[in-house]
BADREN-73060 format. One record per residue: residue number from 1; chain; x, y, z of N, C-alpha, C, O in turn. Coordinates in steps of 0.1 Angstrom, whole numbers. Layout:
N
{num: NUM&chaine: A&n.x: X&n.y: Y&n.z: Z&ca.x: X&ca.y: Y&ca.z: Z&c.x: X&c.y: Y&c.z: Z&o.x: X&o.y: Y&o.z: Z}
...
This chain:
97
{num: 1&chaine: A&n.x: -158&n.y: -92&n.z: 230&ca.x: -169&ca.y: -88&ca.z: 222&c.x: -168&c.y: -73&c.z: 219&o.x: -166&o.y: -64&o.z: 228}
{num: 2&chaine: A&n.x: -169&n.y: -70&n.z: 205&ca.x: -171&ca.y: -51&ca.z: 202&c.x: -176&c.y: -48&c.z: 212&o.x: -179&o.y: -57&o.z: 220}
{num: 3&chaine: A&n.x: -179&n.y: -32&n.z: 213&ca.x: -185&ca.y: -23&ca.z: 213&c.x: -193&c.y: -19&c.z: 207&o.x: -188&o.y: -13&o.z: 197}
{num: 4&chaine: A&n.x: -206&n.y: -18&n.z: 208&ca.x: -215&ca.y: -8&ca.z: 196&c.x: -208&c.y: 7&c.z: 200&o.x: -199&o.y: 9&o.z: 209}
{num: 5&chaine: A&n.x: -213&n.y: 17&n.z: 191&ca.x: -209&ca.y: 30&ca.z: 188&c.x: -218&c.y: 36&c.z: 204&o.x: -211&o.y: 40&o.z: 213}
{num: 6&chaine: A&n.x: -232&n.y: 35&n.z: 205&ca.x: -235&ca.y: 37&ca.z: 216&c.x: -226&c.y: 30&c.z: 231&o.x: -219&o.y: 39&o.z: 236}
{num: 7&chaine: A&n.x: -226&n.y: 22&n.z: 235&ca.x: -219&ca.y: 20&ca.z: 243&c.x: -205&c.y: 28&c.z: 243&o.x: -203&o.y: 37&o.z: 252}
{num: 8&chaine: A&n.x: -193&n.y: 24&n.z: 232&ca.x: -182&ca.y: 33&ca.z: 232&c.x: -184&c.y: 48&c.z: 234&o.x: -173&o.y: 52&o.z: 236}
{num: 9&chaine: A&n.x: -192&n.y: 56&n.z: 234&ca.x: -197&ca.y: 69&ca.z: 234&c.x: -202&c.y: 71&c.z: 247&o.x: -204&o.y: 82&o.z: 252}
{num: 10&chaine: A&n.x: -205&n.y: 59&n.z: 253&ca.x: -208&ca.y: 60&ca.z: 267&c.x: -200&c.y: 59&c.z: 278&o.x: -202&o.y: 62&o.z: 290}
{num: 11&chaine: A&n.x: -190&n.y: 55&n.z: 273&ca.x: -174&ca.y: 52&ca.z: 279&c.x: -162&c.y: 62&c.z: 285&o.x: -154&o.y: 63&o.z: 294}
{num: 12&chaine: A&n.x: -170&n.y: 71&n.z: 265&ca.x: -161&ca.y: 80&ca.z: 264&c.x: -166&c.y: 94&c.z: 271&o.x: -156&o.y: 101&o.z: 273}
{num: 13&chaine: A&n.x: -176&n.y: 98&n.z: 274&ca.x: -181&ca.y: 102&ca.z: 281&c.x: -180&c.y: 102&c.z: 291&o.x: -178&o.y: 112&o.z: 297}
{num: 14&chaine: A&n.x: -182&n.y: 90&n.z: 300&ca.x: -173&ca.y: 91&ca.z: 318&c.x: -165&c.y: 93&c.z: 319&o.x: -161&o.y: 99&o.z: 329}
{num: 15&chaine: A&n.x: -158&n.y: 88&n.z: 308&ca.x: -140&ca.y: 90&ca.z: 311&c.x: -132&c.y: 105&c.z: 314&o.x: -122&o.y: 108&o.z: 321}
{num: 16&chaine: A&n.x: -140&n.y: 114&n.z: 306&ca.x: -142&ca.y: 127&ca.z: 299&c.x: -147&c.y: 132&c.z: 316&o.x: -139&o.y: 140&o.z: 323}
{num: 17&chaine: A&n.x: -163&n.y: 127&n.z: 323&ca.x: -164&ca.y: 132&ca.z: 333&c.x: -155&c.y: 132&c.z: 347&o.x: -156&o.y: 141&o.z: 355}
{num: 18&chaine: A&n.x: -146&n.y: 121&n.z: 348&ca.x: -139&ca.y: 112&ca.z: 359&c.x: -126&c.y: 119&c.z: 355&o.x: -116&o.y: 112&o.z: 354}
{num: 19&chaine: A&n.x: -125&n.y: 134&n.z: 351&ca.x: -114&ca.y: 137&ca.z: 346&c.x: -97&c.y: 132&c.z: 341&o.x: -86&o.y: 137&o.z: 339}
{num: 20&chaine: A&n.x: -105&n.y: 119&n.z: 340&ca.x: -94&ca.y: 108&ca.z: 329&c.x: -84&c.y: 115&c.z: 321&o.x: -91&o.y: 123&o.z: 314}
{num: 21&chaine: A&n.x: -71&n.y: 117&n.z: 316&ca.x: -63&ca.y: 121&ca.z: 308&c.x: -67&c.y: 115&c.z: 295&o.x: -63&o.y: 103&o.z: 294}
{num: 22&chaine: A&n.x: -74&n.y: 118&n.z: 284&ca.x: -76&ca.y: 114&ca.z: 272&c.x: -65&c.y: 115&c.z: 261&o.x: -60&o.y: 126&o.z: 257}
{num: 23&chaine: A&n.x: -61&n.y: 105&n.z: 257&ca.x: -52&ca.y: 97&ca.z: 250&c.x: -56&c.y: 104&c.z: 235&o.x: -68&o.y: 101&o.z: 234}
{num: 24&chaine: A&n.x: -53&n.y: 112&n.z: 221&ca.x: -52&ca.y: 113&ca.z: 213&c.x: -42&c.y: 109&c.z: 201&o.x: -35&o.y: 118&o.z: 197}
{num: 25&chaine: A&n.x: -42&n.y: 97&n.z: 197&ca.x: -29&ca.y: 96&ca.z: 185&c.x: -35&c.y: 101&c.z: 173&o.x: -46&o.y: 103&o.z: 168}
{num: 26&chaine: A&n.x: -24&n.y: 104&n.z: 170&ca.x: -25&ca.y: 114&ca.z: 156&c.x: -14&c.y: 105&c.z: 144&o.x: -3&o.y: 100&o.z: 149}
{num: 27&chaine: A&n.x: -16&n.y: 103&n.z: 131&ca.x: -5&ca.y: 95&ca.z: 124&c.x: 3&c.y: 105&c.z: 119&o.x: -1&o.y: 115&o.z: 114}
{num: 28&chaine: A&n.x: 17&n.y: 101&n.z: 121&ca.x: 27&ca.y: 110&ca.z: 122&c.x: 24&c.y: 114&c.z: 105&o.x: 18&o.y: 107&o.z: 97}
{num: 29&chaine: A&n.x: 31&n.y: 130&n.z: 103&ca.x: 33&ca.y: 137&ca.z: 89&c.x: 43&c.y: 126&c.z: 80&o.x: 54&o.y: 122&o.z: 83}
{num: 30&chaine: A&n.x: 36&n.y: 124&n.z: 68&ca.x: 50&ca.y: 117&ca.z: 58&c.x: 55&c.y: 131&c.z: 55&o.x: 49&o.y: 140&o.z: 50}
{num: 31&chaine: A&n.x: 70&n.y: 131&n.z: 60&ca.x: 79&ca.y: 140&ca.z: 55&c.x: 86&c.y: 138&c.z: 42&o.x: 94&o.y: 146&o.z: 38}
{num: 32&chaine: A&n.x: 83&n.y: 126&n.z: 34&ca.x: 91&ca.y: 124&ca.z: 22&c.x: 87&c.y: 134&c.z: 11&o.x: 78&o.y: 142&o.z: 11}
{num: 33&chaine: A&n.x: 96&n.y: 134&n.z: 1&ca.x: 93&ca.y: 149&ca.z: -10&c.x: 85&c.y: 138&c.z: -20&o.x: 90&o.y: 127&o.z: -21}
{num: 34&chaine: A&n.x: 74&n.y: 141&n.z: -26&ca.x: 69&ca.y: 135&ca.z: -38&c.x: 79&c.y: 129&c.z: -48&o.x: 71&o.y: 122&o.z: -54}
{num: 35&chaine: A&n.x: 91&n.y: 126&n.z: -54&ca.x: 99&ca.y: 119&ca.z: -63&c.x: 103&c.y: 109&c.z: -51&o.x: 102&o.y: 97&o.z: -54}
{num: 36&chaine: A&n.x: 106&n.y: 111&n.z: -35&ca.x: 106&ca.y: 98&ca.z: -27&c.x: 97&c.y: 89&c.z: -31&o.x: 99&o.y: 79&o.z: -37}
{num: 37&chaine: A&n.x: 85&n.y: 95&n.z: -25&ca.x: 72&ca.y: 88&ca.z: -27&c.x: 69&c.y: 78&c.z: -38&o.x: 65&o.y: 67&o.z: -39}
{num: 38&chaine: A&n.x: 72&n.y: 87&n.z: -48&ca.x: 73&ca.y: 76&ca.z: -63&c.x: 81&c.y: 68&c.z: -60&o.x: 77&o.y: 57&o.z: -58}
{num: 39&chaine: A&n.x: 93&n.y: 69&n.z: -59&ca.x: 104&ca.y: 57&ca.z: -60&c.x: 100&c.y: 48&c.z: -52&o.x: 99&o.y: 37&o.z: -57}
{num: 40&chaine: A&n.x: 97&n.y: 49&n.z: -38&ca.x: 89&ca.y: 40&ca.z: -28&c.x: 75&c.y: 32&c.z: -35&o.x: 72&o.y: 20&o.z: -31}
{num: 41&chaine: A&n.x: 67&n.y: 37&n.z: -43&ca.x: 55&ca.y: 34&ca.z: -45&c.x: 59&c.y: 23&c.z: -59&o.x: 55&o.y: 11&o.z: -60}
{num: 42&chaine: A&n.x: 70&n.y: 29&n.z: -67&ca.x: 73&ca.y: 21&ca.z: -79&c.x: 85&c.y: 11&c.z: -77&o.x: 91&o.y: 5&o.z: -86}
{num: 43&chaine: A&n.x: 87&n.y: 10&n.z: -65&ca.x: 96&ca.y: 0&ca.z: -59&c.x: 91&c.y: -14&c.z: -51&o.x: 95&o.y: -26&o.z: -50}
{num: 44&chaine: A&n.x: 78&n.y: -5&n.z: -47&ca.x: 70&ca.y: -18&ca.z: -38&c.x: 62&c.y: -27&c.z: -50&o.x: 60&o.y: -39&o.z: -48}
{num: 45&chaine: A&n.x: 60&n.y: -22&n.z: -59&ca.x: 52&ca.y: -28&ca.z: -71&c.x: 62&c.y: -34&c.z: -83&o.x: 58&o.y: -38&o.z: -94}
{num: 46&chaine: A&n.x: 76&n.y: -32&n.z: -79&ca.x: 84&ca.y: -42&ca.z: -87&c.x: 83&c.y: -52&c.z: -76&o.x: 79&o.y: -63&o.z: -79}
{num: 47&chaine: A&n.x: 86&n.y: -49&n.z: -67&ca.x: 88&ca.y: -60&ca.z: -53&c.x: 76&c.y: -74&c.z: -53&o.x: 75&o.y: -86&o.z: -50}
{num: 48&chaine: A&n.x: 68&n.y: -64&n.z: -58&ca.x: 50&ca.y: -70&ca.z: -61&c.x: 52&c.y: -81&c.z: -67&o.x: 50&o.y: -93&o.z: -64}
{num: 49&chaine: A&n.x: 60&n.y: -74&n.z: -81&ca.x: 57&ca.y: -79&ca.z: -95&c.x: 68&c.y: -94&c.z: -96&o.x: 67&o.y: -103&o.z: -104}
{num: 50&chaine: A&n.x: 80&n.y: -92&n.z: -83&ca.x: 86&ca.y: -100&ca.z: -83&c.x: 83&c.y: -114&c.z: -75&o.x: 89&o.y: -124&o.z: -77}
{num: 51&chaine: A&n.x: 71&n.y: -112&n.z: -65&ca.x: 65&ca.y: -121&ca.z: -61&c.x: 58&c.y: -128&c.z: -67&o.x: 57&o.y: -140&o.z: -63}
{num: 52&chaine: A&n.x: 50&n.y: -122&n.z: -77&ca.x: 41&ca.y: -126&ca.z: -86&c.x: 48&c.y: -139&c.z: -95&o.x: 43&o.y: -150&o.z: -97}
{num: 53&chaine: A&n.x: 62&n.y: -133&n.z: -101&ca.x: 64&ca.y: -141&ca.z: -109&c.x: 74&c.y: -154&c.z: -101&o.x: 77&o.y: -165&o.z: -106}
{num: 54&chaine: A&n.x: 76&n.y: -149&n.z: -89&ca.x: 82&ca.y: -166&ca.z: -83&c.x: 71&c.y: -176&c.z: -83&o.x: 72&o.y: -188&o.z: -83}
{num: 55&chaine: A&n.x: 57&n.y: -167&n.z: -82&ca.x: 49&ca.y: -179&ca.z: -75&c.x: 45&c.y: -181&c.z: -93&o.x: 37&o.y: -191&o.z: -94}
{num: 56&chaine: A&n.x: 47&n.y: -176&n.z: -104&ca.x: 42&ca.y: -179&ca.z: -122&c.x: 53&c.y: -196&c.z: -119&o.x: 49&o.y: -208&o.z: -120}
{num: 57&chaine: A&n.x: 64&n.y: -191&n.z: -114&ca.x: 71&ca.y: -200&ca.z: -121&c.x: 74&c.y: -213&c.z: -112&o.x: 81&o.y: -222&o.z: -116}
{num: 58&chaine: A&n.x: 68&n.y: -212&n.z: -100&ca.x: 69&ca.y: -224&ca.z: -90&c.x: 54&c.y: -227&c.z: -89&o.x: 48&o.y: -230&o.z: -79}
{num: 59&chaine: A&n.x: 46&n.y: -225&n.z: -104&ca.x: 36&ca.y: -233&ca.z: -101&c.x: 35&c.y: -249&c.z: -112&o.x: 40&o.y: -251&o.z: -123}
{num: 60&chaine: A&n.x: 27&n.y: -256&n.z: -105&ca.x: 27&ca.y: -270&ca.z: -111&c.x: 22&c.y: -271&c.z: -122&o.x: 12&o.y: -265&o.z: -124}
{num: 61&chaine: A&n.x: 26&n.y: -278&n.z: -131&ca.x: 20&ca.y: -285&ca.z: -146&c.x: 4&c.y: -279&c.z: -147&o.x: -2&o.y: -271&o.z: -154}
{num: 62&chaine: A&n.x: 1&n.y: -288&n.z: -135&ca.x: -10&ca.y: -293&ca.z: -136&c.x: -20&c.y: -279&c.z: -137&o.x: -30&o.y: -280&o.z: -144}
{num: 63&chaine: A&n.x: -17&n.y: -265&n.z: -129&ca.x: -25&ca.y: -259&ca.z: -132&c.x: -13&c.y: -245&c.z: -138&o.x: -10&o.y: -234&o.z: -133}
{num: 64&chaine: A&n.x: -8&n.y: -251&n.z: -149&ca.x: -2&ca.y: -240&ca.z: -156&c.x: -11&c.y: -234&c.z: -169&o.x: -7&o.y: -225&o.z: -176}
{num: 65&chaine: A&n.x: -21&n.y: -239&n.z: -169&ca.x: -29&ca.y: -231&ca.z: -177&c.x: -45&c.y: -228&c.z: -174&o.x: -55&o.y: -229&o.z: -181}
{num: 66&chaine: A&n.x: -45&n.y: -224&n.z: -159&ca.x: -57&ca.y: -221&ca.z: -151&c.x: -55&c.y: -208&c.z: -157&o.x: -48&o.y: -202&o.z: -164}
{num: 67&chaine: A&n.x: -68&n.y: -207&n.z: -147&ca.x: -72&ca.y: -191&ca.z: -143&c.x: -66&c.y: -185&c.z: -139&o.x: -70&o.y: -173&o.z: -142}
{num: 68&chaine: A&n.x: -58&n.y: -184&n.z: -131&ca.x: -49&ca.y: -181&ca.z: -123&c.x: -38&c.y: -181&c.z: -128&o.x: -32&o.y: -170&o.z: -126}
{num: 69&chaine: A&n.x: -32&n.y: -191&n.z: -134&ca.x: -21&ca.y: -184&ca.z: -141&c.x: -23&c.y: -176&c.z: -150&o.x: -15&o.y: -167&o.z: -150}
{num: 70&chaine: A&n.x: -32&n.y: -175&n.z: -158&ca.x: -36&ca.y: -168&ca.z: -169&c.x: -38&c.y: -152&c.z: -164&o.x: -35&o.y: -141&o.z: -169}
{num: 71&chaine: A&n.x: -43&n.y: -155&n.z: -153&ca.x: -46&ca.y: -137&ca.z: -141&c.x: -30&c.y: -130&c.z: -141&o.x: -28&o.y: -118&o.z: -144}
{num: 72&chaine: A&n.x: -20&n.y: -142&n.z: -136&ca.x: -5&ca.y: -140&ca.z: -131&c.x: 3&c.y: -136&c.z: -143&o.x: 13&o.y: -129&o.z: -143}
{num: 73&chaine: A&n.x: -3&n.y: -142&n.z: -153&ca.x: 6&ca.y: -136&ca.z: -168&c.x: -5&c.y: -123&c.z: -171&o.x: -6&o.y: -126&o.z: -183}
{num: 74&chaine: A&n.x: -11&n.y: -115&n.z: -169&ca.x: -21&ca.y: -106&ca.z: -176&c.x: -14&c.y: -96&c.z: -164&o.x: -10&o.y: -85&o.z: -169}
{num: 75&chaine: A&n.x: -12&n.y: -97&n.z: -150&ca.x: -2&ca.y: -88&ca.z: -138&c.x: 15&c.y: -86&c.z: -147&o.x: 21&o.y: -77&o.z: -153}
{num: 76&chaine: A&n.x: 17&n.y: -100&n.z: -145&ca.x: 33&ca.y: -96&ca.z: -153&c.x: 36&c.y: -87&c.z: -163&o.x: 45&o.y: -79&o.z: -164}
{num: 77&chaine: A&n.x: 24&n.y: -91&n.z: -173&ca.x: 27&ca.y: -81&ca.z: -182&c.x: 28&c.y: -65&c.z: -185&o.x: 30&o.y: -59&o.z: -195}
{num: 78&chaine: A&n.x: 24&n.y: -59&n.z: -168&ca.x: 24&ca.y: -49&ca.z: -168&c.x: 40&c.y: -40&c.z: -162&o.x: 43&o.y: -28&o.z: -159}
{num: 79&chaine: A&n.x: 46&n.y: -54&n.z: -161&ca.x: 61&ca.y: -47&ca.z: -157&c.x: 66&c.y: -38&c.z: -166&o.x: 72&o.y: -30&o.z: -160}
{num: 80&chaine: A&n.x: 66&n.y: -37&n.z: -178&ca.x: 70&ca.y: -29&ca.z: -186&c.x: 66&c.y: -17&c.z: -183&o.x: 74&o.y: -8&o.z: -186}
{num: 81&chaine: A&n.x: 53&n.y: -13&n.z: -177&ca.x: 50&ca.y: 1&ca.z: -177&c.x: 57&c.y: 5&c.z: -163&o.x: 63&o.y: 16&o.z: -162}
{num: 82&chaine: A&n.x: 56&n.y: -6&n.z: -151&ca.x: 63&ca.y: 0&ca.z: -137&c.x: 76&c.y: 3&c.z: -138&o.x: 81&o.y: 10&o.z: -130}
{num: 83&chaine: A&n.x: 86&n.y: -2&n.z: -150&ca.x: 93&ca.y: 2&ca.z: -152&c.x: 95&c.y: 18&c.z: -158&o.x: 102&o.y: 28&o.z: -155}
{num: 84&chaine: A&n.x: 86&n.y: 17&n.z: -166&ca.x: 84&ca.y: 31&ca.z: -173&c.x: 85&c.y: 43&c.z: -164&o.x: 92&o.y: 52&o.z: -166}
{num: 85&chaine: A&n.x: 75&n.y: 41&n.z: -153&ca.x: 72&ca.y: 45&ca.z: -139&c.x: 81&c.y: 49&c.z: -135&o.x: 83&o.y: 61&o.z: -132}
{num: 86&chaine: A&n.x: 89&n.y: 39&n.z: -133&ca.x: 100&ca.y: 39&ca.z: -124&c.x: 112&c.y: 51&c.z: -130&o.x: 120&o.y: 57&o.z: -123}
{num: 87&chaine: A&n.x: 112&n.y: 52&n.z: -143&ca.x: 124&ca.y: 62&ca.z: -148&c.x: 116&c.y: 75&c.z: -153&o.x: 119&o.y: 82&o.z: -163}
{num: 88&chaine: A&n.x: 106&n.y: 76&n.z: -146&ca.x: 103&ca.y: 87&ca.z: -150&c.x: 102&c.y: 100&c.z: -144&o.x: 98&o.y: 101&o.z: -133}
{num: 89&chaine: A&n.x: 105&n.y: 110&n.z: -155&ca.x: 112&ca.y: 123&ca.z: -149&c.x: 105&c.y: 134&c.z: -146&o.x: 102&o.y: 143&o.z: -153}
{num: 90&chaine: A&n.x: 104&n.y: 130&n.z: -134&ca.x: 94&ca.y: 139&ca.z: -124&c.x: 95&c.y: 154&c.z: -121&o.x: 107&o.y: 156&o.z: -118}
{num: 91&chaine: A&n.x: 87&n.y: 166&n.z: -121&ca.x: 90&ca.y: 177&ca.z: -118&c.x: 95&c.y: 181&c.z: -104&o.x: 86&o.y: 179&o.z: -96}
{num: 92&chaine: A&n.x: 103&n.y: 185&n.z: -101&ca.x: 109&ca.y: 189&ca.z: -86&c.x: 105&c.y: 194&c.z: -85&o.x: 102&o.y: 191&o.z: -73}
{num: 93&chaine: A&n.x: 96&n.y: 211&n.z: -89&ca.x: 90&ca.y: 218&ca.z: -86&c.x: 95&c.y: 231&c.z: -80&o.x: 107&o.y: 231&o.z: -75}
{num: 94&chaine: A&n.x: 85&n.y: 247&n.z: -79&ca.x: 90&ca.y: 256&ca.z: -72&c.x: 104&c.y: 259&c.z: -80&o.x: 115&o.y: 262&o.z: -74}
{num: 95&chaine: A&n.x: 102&n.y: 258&n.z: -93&ca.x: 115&ca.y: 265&ca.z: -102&c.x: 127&c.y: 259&c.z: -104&o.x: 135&o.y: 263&o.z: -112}
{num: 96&chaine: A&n.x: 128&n.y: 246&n.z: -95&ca.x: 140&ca.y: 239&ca.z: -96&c.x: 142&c.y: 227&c.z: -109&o.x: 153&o.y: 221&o.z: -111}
{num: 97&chaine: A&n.x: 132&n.y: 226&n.z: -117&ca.x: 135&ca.y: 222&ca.z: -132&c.x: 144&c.y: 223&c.z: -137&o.x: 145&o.y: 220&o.z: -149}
């Protein structure tokens, strides 16, 4: 069962008194340079886009003209712009243009 916020606060408080070694994680720094970042970001959303279209085309007759497909063709059609995305020519910055 949770914890309410009171109880956890009460926890964390003895722990704190019982001179317990208190545990802090921190999420490590992304070291990647911003043009990584894009490539990674406009890579995961081809990756997306290619899931998208296995499950357009391994779907049945029967609901090839739902809602849902209709959602799945209205996503696909935006491949053309992640492409766009994907080749585009990002500033390096700090003079190196």
């Amino acid at each position: 069962m949770a914890l309410s916020d009171a109880e956890r606060q009460r926890l964390y408080r003895e722990r704190r008194k019982s001179g317990e070694k208190l545990i802090h994680y921190r999420r490590p720094a992304d070291r990647r340079t911003n043009p990584q970042r894009w490539a990674n970001a406009t890579e995961t959303l081809i990756d997306i886009l290619d899931s998208y279209q296995e499950w357009r085309e391994n779907m049945p007759d029967g609901v090839a003209d739902s809602a849902t497909a209709q959602k799945l063709d209205d996503v696909l059609a935006l491949r053309e712009m992640v492409e766009e995305l994907q080749n585009a020519d990002l500033p390096k910055g700090f003079g190196r243009d």
